[in-house]
PyMOL Python script that loads the backbone (N, CA, C, O; Angstrom):
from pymol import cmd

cmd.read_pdbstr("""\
ATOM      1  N   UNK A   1     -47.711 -73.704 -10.996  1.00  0.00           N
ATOM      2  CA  UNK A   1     -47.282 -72.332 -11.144  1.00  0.00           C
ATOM      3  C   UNK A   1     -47.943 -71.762 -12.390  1.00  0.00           C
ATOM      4  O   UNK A   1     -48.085 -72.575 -13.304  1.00  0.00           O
ATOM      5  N   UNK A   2     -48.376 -70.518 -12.606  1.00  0.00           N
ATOM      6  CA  UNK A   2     -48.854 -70.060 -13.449  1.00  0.00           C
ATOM      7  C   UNK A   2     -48.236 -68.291 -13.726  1.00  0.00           C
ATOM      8  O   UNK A   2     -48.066 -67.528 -12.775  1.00  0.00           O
ATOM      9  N   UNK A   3     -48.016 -67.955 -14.927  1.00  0.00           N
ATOM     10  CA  UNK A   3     -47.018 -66.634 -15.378  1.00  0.00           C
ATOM     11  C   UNK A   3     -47.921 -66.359 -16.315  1.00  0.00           C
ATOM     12  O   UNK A   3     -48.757 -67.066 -16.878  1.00  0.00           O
ATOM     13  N   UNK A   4     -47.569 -64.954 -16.427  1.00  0.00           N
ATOM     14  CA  UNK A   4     -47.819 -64.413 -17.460  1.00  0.00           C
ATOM     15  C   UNK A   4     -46.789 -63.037 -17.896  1.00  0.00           C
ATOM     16  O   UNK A   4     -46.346 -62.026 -17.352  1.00  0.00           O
ATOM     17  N   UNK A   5     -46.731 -63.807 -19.412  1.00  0.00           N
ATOM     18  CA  UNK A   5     -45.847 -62.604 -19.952  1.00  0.00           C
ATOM     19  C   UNK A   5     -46.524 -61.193 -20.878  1.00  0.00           C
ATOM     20  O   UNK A   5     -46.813 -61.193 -22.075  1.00  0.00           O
ATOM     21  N   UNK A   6     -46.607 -60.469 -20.258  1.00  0.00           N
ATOM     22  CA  UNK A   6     -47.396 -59.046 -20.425  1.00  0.00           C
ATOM     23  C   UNK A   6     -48.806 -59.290 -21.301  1.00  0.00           C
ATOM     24  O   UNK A   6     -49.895 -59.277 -20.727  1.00  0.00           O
ATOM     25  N   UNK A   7     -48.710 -59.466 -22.429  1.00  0.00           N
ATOM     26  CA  UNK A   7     -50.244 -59.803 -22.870  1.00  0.00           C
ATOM     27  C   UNK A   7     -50.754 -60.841 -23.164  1.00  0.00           C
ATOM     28  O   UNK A   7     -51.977 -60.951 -23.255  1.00  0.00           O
ATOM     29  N   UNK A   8     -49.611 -62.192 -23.454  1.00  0.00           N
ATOM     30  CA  UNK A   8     -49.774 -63.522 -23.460  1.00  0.00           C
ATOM     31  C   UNK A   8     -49.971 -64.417 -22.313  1.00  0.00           C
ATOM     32  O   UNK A   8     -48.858 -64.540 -21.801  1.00  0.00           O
ATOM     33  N   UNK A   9     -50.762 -65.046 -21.709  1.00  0.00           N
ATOM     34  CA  UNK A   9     -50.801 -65.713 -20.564  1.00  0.00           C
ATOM     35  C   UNK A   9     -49.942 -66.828 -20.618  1.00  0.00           C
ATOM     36  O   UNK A   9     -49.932 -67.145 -21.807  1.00  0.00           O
ATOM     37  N   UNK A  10     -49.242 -67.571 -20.011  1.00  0.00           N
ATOM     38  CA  UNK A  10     -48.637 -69.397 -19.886  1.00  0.00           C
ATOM     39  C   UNK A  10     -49.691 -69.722 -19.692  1.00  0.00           C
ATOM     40  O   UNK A  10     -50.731 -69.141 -19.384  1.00  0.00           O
ATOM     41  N   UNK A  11     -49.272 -71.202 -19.978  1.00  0.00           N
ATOM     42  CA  UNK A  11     -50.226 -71.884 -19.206  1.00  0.00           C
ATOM     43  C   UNK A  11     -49.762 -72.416 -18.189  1.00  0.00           C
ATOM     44  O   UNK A  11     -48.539 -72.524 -18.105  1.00  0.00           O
ATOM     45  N   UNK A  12     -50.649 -72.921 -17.081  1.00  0.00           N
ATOM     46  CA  UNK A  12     -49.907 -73.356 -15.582  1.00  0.00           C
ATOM     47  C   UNK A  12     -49.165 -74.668 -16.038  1.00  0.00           C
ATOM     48  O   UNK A  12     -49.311 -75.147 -17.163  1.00  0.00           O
ATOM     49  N   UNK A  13     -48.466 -75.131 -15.194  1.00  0.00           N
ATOM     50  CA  UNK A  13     -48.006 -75.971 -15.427  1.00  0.00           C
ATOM     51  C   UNK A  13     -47.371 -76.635 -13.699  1.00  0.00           C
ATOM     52  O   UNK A  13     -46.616 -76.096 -12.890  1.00  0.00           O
ATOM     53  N   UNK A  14     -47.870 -77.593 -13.670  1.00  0.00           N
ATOM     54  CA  UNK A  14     -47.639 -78.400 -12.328  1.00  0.00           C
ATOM     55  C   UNK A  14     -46.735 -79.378 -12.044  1.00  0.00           C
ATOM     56  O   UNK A  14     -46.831 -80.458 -12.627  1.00  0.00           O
ATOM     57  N   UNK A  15     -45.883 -79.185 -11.254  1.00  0.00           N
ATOM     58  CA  UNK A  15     -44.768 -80.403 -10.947  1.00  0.00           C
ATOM     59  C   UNK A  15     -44.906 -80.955  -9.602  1.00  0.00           C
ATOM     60  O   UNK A  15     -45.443 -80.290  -8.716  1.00  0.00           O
ATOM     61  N   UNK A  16     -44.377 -82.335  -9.359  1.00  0.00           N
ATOM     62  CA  UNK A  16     -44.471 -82.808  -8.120  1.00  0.00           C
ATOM     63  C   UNK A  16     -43.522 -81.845  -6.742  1.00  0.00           C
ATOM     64  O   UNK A  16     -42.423 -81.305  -6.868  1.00  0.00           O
ATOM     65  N   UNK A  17     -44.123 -81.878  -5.893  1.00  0.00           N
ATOM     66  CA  UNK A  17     -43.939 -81.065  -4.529  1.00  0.00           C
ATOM     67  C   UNK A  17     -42.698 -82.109  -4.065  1.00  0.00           C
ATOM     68  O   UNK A  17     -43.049 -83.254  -3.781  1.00  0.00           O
ATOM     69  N   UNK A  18     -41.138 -81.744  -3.965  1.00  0.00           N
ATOM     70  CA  UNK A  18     -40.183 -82.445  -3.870  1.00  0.00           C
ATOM     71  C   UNK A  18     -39.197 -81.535  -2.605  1.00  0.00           C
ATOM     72  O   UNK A  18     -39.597 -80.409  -2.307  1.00  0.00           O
ATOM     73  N   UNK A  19     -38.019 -82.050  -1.963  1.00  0.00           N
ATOM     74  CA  UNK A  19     -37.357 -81.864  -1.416  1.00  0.00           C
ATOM     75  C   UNK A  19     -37.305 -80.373  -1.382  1.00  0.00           C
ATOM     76  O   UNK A  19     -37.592 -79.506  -0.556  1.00  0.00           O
ATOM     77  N   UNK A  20     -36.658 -80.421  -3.036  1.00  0.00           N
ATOM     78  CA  UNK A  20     -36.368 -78.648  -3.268  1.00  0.00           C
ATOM     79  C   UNK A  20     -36.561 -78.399  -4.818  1.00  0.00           C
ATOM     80  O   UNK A  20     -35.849 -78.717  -5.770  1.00  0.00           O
ATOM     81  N   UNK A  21     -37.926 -77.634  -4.739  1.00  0.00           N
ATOM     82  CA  UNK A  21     -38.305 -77.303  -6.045  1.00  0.00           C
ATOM     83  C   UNK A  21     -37.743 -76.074  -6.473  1.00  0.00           C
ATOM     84  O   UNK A  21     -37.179 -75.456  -5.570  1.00  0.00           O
ATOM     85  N   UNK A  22     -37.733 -75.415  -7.859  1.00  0.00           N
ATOM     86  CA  UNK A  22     -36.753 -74.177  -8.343  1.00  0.00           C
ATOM     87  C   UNK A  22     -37.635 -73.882  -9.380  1.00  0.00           C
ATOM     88  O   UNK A  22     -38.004 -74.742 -10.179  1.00  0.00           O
ATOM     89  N   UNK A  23     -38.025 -72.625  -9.419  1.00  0.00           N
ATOM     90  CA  UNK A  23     -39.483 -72.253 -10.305  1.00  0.00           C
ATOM     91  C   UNK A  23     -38.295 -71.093 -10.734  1.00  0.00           C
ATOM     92  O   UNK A  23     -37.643 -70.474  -9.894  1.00  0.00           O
ATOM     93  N   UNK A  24     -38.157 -70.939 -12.121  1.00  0.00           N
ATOM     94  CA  UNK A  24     -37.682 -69.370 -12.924  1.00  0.00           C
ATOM     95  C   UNK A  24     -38.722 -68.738 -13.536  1.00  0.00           C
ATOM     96  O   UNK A  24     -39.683 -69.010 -14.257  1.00  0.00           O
ATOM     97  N   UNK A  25     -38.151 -67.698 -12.950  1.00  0.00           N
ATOM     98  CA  UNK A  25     -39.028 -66.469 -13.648  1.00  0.00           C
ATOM     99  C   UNK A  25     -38.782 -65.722 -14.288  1.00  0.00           C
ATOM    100  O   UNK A  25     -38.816 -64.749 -13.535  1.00  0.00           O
ATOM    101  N   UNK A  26     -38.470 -65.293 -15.419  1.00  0.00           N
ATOM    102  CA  UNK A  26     -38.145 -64.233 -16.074  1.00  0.00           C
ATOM    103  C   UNK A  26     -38.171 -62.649 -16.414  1.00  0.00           C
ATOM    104  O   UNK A  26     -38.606 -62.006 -15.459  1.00  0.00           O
ATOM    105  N   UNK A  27     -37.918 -62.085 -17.211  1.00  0.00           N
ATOM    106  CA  UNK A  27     -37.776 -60.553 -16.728  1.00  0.00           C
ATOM    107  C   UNK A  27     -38.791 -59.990 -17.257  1.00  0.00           C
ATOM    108  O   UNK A  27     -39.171 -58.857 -16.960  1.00  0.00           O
ATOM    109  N   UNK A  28     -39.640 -61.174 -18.586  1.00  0.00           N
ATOM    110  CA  UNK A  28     -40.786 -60.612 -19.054  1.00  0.00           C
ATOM    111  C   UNK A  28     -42.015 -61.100 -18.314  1.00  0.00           C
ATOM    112  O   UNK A  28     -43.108 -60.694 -18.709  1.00  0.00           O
ATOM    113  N   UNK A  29     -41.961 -61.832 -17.404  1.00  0.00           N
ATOM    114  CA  UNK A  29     -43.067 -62.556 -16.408  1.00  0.00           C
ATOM    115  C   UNK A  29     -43.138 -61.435 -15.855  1.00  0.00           C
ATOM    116  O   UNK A  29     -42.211 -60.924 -15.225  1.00  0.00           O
ATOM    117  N   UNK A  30     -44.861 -60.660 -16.132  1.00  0.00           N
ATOM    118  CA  UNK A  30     -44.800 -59.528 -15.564  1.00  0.00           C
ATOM    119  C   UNK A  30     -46.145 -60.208 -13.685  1.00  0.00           C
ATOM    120  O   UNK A  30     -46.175 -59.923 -12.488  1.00  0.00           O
ATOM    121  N   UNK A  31     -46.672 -60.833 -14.322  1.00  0.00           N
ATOM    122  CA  UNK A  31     -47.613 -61.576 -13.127  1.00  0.00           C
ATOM    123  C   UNK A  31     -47.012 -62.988 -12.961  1.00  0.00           C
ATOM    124  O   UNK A  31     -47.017 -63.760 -13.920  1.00  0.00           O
ATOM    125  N   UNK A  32     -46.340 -63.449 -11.414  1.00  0.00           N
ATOM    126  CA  UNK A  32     -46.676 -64.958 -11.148  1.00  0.00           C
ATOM    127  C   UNK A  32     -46.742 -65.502 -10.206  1.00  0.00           C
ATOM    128  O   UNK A  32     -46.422 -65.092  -9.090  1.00  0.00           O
ATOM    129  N   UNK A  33     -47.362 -66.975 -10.630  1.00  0.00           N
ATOM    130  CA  UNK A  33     -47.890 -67.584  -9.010  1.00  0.00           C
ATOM    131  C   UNK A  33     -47.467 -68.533  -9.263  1.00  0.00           C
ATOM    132  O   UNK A  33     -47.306 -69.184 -10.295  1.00  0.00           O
ATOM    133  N   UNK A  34     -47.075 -68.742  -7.325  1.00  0.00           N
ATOM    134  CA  UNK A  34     -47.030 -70.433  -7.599  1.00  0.00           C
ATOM    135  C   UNK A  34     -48.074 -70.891  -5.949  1.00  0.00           C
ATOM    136  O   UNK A  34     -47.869 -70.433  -4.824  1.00  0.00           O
ATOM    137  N   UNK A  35     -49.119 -71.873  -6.349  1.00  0.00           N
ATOM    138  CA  UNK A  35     -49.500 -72.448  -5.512  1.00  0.00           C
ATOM    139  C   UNK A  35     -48.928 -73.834  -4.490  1.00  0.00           C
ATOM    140  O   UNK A  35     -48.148 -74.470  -5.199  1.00  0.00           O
ATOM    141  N   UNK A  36     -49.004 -74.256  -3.611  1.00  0.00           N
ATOM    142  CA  UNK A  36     -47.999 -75.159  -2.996  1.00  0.00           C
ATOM    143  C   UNK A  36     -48.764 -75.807  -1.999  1.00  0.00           C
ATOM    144  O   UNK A  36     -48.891 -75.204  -0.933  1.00  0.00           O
ATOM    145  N   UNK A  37     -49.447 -77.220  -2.163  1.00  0.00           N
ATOM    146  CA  UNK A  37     -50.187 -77.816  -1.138  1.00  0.00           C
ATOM    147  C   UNK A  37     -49.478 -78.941  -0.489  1.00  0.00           C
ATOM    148  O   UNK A  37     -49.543 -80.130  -0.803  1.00  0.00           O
ATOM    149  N   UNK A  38     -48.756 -78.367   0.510  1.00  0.00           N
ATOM    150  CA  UNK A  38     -47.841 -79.721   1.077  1.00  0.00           C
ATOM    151  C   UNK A  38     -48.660 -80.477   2.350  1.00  0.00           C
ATOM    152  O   UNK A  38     -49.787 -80.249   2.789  1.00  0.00           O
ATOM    153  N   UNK A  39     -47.759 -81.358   2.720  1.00  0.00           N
ATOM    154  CA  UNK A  39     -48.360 -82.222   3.593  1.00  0.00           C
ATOM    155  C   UNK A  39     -47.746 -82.389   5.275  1.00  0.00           C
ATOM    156  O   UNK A  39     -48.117 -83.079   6.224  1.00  0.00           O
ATOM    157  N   UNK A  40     -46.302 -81.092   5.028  1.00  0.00           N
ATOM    158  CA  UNK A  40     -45.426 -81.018   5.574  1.00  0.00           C
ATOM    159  C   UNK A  40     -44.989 -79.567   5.868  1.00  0.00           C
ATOM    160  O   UNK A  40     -45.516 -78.634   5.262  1.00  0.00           O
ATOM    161  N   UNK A  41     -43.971 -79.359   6.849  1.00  0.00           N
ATOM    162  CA  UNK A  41     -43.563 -77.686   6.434  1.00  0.00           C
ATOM    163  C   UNK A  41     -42.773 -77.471   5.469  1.00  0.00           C
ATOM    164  O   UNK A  41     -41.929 -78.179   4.918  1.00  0.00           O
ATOM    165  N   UNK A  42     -43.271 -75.976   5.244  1.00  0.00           N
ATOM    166  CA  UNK A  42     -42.354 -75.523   3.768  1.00  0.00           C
ATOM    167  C   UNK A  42     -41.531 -74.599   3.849  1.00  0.00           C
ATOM    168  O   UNK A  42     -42.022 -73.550   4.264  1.00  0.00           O
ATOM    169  N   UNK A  43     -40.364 -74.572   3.594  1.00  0.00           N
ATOM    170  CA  UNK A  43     -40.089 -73.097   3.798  1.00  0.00           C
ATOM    171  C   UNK A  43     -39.598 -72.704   2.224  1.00  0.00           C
ATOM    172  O   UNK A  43     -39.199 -73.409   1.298  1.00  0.00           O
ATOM    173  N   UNK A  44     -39.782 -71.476   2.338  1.00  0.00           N
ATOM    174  CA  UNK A  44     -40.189 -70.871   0.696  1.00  0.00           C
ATOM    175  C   UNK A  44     -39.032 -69.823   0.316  1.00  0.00           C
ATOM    176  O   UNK A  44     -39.156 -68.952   1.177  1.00  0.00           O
ATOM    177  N   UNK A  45     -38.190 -69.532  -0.353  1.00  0.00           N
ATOM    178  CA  UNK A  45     -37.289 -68.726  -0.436  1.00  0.00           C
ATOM    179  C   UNK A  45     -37.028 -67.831  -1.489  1.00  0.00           C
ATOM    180  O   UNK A  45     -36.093 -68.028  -2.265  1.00  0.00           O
ATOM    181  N   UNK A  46     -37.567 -67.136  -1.553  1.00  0.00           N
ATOM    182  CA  UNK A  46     -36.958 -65.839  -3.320  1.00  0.00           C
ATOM    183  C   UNK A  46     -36.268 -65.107  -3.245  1.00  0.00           C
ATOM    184  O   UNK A  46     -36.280 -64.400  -2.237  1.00  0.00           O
ATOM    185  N   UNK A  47     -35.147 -64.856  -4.442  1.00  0.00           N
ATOM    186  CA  UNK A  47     -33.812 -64.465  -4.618  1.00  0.00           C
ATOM    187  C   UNK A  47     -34.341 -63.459  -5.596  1.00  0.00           C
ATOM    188  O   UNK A  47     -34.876 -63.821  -6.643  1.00  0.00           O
ATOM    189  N   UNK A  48     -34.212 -62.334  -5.300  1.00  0.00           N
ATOM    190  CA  UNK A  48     -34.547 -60.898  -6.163  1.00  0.00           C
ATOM    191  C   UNK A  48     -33.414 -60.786  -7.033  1.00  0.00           C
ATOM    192  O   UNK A  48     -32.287 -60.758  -6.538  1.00  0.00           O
ATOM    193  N   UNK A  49     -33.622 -60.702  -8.571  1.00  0.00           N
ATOM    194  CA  UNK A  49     -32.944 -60.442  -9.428  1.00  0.00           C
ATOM    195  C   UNK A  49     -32.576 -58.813  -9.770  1.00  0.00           C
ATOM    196  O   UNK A  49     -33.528 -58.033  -9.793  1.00  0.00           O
ATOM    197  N   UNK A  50     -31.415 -58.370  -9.994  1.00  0.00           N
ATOM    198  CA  UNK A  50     -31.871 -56.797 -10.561  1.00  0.00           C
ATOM    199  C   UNK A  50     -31.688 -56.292 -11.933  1.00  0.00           C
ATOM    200  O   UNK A  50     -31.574 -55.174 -12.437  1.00  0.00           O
ATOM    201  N   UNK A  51     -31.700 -57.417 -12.329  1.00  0.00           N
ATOM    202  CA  UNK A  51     -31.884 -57.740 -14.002  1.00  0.00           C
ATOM    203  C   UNK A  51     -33.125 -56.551 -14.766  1.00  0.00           C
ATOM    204  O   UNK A  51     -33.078 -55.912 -15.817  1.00  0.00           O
ATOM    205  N   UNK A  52     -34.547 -56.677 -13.291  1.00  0.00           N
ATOM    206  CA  UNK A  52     -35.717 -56.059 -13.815  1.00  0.00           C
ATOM    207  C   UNK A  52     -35.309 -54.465 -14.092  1.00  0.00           C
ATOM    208  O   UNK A  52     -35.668 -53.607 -14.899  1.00  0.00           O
ATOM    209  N   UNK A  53     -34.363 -54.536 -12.984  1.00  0.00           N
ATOM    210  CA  UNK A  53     -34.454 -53.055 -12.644  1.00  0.00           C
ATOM    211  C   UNK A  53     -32.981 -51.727 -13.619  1.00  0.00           C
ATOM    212  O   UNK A  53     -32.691 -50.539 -13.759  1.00  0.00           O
ATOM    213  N   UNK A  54     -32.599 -52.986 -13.959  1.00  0.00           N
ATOM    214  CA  UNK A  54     -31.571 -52.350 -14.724  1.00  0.00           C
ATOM    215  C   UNK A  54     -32.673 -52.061 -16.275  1.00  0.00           C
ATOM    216  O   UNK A  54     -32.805 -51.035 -16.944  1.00  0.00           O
ATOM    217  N   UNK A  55     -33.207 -53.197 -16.406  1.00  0.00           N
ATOM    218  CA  UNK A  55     -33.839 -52.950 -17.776  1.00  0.00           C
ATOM    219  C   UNK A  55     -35.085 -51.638 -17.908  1.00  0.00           C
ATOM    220  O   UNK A  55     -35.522 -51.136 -18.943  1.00  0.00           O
ATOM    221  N   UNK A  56     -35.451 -51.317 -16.466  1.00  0.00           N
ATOM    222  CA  UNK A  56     -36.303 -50.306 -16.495  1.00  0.00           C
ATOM    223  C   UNK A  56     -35.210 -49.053 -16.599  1.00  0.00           C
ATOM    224  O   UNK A  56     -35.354 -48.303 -17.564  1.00  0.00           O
ATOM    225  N   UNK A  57     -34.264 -48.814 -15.785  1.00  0.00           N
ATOM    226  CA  UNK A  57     -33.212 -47.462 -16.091  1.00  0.00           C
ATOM    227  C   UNK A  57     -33.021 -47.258 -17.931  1.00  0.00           C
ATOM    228  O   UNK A  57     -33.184 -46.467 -18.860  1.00  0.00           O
ATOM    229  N   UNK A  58     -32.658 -48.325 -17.651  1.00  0.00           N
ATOM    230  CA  UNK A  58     -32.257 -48.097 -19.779  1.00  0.00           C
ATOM    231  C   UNK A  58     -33.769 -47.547 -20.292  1.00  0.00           C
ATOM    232  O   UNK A  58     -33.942 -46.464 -20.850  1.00  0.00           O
ATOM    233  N   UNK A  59     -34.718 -48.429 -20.013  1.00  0.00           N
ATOM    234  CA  UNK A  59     -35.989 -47.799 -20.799  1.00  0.00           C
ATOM    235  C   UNK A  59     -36.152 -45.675 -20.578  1.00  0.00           C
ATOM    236  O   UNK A  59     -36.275 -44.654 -21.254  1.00  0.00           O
ATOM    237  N   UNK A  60     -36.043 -46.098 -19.287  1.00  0.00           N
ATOM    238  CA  UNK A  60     -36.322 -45.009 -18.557  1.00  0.00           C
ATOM    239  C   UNK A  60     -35.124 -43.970 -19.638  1.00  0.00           C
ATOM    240  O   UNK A  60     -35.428 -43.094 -20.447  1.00  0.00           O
ATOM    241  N   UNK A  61     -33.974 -44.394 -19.323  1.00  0.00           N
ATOM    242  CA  UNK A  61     -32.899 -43.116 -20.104  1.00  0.00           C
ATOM    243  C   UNK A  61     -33.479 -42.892 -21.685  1.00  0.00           C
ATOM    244  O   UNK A  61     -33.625 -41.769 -22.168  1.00  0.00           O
ATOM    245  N   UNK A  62     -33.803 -44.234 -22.456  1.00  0.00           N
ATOM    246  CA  UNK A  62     -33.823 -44.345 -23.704  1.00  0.00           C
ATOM    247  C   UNK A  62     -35.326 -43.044 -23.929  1.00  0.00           C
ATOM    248  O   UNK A  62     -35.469 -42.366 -24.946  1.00  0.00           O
ATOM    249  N   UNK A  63     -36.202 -42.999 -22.776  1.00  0.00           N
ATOM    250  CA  UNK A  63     -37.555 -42.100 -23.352  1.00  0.00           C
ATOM    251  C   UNK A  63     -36.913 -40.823 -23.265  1.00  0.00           C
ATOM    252  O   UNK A  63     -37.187 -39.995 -24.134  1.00  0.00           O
ATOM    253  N   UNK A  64     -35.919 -40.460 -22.151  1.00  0.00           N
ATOM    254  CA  UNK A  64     -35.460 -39.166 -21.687  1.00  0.00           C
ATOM    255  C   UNK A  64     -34.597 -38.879 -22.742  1.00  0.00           C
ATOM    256  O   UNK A  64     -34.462 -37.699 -23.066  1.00  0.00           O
ATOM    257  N   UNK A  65     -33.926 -39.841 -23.393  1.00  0.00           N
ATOM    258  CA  UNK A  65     -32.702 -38.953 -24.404  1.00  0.00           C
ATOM    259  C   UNK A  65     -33.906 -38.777 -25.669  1.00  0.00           C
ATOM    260  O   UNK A  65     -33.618 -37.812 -26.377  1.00  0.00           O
ATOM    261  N   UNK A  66     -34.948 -39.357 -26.032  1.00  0.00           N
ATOM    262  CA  UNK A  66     -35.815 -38.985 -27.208  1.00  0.00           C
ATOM    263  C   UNK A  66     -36.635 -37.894 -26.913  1.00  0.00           C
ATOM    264  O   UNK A  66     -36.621 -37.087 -27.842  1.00  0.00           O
ATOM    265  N   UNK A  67     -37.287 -37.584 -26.055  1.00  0.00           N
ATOM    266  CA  UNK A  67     -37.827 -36.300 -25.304  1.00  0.00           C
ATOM    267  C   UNK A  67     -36.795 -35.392 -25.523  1.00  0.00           C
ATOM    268  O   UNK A  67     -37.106 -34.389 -26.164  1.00  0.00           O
ATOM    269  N   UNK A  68     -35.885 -35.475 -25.227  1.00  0.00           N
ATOM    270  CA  UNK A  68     -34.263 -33.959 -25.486  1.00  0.00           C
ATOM    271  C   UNK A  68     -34.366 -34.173 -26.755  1.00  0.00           C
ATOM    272  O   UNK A  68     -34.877 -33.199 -27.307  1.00  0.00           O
ATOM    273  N   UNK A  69     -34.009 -35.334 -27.736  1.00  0.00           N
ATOM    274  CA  UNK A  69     -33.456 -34.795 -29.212  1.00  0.00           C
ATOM    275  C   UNK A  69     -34.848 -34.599 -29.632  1.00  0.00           C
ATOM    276  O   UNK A  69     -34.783 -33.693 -30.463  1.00  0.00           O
ATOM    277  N   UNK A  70     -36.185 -34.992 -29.494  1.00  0.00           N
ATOM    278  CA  UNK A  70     -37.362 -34.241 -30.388  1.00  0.00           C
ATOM    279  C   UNK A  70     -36.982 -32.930 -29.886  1.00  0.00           C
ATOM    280  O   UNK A  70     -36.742 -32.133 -30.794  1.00  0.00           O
ATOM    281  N   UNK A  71     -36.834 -32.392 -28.503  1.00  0.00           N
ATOM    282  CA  UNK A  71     -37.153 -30.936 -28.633  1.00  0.00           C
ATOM    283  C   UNK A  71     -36.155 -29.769 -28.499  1.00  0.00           C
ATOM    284  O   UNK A  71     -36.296 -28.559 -28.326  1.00  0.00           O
ATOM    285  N   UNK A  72     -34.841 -30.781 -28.678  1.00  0.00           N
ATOM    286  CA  UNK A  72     -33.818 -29.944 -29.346  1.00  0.00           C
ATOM    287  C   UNK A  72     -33.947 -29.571 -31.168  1.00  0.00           C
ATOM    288  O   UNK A  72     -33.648 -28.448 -31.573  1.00  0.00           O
ATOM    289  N   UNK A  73     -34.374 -30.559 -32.028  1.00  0.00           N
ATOM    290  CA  UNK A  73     -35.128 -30.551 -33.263  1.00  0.00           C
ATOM    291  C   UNK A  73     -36.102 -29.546 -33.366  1.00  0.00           C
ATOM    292  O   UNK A  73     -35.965 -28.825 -34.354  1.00  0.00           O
ATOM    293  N   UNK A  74     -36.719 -29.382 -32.883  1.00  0.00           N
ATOM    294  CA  UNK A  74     -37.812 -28.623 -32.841  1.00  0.00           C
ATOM    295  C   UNK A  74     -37.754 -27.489 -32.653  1.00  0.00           C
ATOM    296  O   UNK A  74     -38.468 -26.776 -33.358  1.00  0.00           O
ATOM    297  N   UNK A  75     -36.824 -26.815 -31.561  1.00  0.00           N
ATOM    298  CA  UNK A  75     -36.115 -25.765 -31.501  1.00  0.00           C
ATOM    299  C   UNK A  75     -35.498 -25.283 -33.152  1.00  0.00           C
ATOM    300  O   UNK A  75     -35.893 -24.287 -33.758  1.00  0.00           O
ATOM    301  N   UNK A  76     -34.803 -25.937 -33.488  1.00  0.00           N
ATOM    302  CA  UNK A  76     -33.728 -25.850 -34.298  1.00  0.00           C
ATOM    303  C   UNK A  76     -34.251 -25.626 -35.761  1.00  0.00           C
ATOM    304  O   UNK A  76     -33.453 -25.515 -36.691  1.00  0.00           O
TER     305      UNK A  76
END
""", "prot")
cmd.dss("prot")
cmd.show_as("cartoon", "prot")
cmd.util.cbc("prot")
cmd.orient("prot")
């Protein structure tokens, strides 16, 4: 598997292909992969977090309330 967190790359890092593998990803893993060469079938499963998406609303409110108080200031 190989991540990267916004301007720092990981480095890959490889584990044995087992029953049931569990790869985390985090909220700053903005790119990731995981490669998977089995010998067998796989079935592959990802659980969407909305961890990402809450942290984009806050960003999102935090630019919109600084945009209003610069140009309520500015007014004033």
């Amino acid at each position: 598997m190989h991540g990267s967190a916004w301007l720092f790359a990981k480095k890959p890092v490889t584990q044995p292909l087992q029953s049931e593998n569990q790869v985390q990803k985090t909220m700053w893993d903005t790119r990731y992969s995981v490669y998977v060469t089995p010998i067998q079938d796989v079935e592959i499963t990802l659980h969407a977090r909305r961890g990402g998406i809450v942290f984009f609303w806050i960003i999102l409110a935090l630019v919109a309330l600084a945009v209003a108080s610069s140009m309520f200031f500015q007014a004033g």
